[in-house]
C-alpha positions in Angstrom: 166.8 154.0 226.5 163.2 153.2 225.6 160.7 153.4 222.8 163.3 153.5 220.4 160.6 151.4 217.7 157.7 152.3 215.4 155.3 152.2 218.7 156.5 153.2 221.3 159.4 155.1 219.3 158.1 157.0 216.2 154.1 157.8 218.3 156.5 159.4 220.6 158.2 161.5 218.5 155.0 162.4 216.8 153.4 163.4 219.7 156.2 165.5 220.5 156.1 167.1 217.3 152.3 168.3 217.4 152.7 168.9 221.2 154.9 171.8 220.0 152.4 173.1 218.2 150.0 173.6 221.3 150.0 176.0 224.2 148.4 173.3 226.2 148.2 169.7 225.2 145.0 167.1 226.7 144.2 164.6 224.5 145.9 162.1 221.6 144.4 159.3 220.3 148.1 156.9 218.5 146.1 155.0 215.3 148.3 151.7 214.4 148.5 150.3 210.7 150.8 147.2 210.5 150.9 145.6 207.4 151.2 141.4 207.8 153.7 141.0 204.6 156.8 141.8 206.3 158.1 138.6 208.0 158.1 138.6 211.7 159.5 136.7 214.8 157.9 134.5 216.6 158.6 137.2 219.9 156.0 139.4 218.2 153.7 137.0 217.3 154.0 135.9 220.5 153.8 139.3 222.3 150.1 140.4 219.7 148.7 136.9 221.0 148.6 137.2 224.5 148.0 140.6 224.0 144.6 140.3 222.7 143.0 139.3 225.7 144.5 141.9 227.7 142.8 144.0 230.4 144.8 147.5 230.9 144.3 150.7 232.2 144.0 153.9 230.5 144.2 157.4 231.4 140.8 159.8 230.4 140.1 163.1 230.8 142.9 163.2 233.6 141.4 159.3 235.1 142.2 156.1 235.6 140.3 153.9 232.8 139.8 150.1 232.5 139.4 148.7 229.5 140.6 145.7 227.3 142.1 144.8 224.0 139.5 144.9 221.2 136.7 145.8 223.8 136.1 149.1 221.5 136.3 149.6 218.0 136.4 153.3 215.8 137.1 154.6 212.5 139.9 156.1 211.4 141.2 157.9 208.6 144.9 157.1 207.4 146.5 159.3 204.7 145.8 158.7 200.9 144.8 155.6 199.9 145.3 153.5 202.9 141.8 155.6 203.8 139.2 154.6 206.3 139.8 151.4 208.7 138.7 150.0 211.7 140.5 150.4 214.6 140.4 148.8 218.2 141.7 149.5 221.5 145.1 147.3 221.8 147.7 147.4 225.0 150.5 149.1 223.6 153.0 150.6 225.5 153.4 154.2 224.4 150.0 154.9 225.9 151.1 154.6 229.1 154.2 155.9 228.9 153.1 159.5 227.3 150.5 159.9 230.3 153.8 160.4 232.0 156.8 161.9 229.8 153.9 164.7 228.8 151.6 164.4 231.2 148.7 163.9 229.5 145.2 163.9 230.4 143.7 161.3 228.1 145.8 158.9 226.0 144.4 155.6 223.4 146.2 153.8 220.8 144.2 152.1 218.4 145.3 149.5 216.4 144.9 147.7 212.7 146.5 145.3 210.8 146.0 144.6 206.5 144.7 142.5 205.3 142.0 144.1 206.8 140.6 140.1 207.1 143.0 139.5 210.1 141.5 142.8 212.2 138.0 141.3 211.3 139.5 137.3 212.8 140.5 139.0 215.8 137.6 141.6 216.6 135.5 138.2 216.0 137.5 136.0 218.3 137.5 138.8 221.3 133.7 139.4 220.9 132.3 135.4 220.9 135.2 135.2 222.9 137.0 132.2 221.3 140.5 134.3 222.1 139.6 132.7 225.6 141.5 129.4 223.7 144.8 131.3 223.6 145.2 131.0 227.5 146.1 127.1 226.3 149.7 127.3 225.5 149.4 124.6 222.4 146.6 127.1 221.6 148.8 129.6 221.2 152.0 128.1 219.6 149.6 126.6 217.2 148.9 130.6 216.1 152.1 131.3 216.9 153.8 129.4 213.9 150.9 129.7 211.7 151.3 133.3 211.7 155.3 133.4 211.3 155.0 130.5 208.9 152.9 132.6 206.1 153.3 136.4 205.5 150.4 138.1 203.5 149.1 141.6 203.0 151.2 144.5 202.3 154.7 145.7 203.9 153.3 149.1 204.6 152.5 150.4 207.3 151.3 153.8 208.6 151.6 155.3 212.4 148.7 158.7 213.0 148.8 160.4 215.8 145.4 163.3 216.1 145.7 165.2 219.4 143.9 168.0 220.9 144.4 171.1 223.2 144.5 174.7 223.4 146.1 177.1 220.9 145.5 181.0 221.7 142.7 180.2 224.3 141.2 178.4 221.5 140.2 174.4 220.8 142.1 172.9 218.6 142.6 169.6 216.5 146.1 168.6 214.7 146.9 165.5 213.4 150.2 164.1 212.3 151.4 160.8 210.4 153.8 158.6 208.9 153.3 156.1 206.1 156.0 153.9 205.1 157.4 150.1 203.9 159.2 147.9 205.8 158.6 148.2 209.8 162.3 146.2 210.6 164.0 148.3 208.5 162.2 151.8 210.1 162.9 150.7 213.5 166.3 150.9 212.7 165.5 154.3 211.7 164.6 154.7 215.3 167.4 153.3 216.9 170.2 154.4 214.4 170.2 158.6 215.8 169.2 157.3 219.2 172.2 155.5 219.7 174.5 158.3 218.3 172.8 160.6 220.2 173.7 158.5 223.3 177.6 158.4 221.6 177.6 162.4 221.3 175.9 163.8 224.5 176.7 163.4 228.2 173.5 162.5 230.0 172.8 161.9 233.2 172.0 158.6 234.7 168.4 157.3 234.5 165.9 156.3 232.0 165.2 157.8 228.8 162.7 157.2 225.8 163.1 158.6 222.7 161.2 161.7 222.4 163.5 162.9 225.5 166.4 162.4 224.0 165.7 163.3 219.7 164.2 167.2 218.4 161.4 165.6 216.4 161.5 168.1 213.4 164.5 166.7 212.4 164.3 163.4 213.5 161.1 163.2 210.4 162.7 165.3 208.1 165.9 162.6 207.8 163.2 160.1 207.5 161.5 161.4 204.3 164.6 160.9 202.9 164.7 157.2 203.5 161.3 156.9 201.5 158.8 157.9 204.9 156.3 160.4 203.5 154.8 162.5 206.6 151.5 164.2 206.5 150.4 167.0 208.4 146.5 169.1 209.0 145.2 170.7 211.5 141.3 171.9 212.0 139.6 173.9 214.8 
């Protein structure tokens, strides 16, 4: 079983709950808020490092779309006070995968990071293009352990997902997020009703990610009440 984190894992789900709410469903932008407090490996230090030089493809308005990791920047707006950020293009995985478990026309995830002074570091190093450096290995294990060594900003993070389609023969916009503290301990969120659903059901053999295998509406009710708060609009 895969995507079974915040991303992929909880954009899934997310996008399977607004998908619900559409006849037809083309486009959904993922916006990322990870918040740099929380200590992490050196695998995901790691993984965000050679990352940010990444060229990927993405899939818009039904094709194939080259593009690279902090190559385009937008605004979005997160839920209360985490407000209006800065977002860039970043080679996530659940982008990919959704253009196939949904079949998707257009699909982007966006990411962030607080303090908002490490999103600015990295958008600089991609546009003068000093992340060319990280291609040196001591390069990279030098940022490597400088970023596991120190943990600042906040614990919270926030995952928004804004998609749009057709509702009664009629445009529509929805958008759907999560906003909590402590990303190790909501992966484990994830995985926790994954795996019993695995323990409980008989399923076939093959490869599953999460939003195949968990009903989303109550998959984010039992996390607000593990201290997730979920938001919820919609506009035409």
């Amino acid at each position: 079983v895969l995507s079974v984190g915040l991303a992929p894992g909880l954009t899934n789900l997310l996008v399977s709950h607004l998908q619900s709410q559409f006849d037809q469903l083309h486009q959904t932008d993922i916006y990322i808020l990870l918040g740099l407090g929380e200590p992490h490996g050196a695998a995901a230090a790691r993984w965000t490092v050679q990352n940010l030089n990444a060229t990927y493809t993405v899939r818009e308005n039904g094709q194939p779309r080259q593009v690279t990791s902090f190559g385009e920047q937008r605004v979005a707006h997160f839920p209360a006070a985490l407000g209006q950020r800065s977002v860039y293009r970043f080679n996530i995985a659940d982008q990919h995968v959704l253009t196939r478990t949904f079949g998707l026309n257009s699909v982007s995830t966006w990411i962030t990071f607080d303090p908002v002074a490490v999103t600015k570091m990295m958008a600089f190093m991609r546009r003068t293009r000093l992340s060319a450096l990280l291609r040196y290995k001591w390069v990279e294990e030098l940022v490597v352990r400088s970023s596991t060594a120190i943990q600042y900003g906040t614990e919270t993070f926030a995952i928004q997902v804004t998609a749009q389609g057709m509702q009664a023969a009629n445009s529509q916009t929805q958008t759907a997020a999560i906003v909590g503290k402590g990303q190790g301990r909501t992966t484990g969120l994830v995985t926790a009703p994954t795996v019993t659903h695995l323990l409980t059901h008989e399923l076939s053999a093959g490869v599953f990610h999460s939003e195949q295998l968990l009903e989303p509406a109550p998959f984010i009710k039992k996390l607000t009440l593990n201290g997730i708060t979920f938001y919820e609009n919609s506009g035409s």
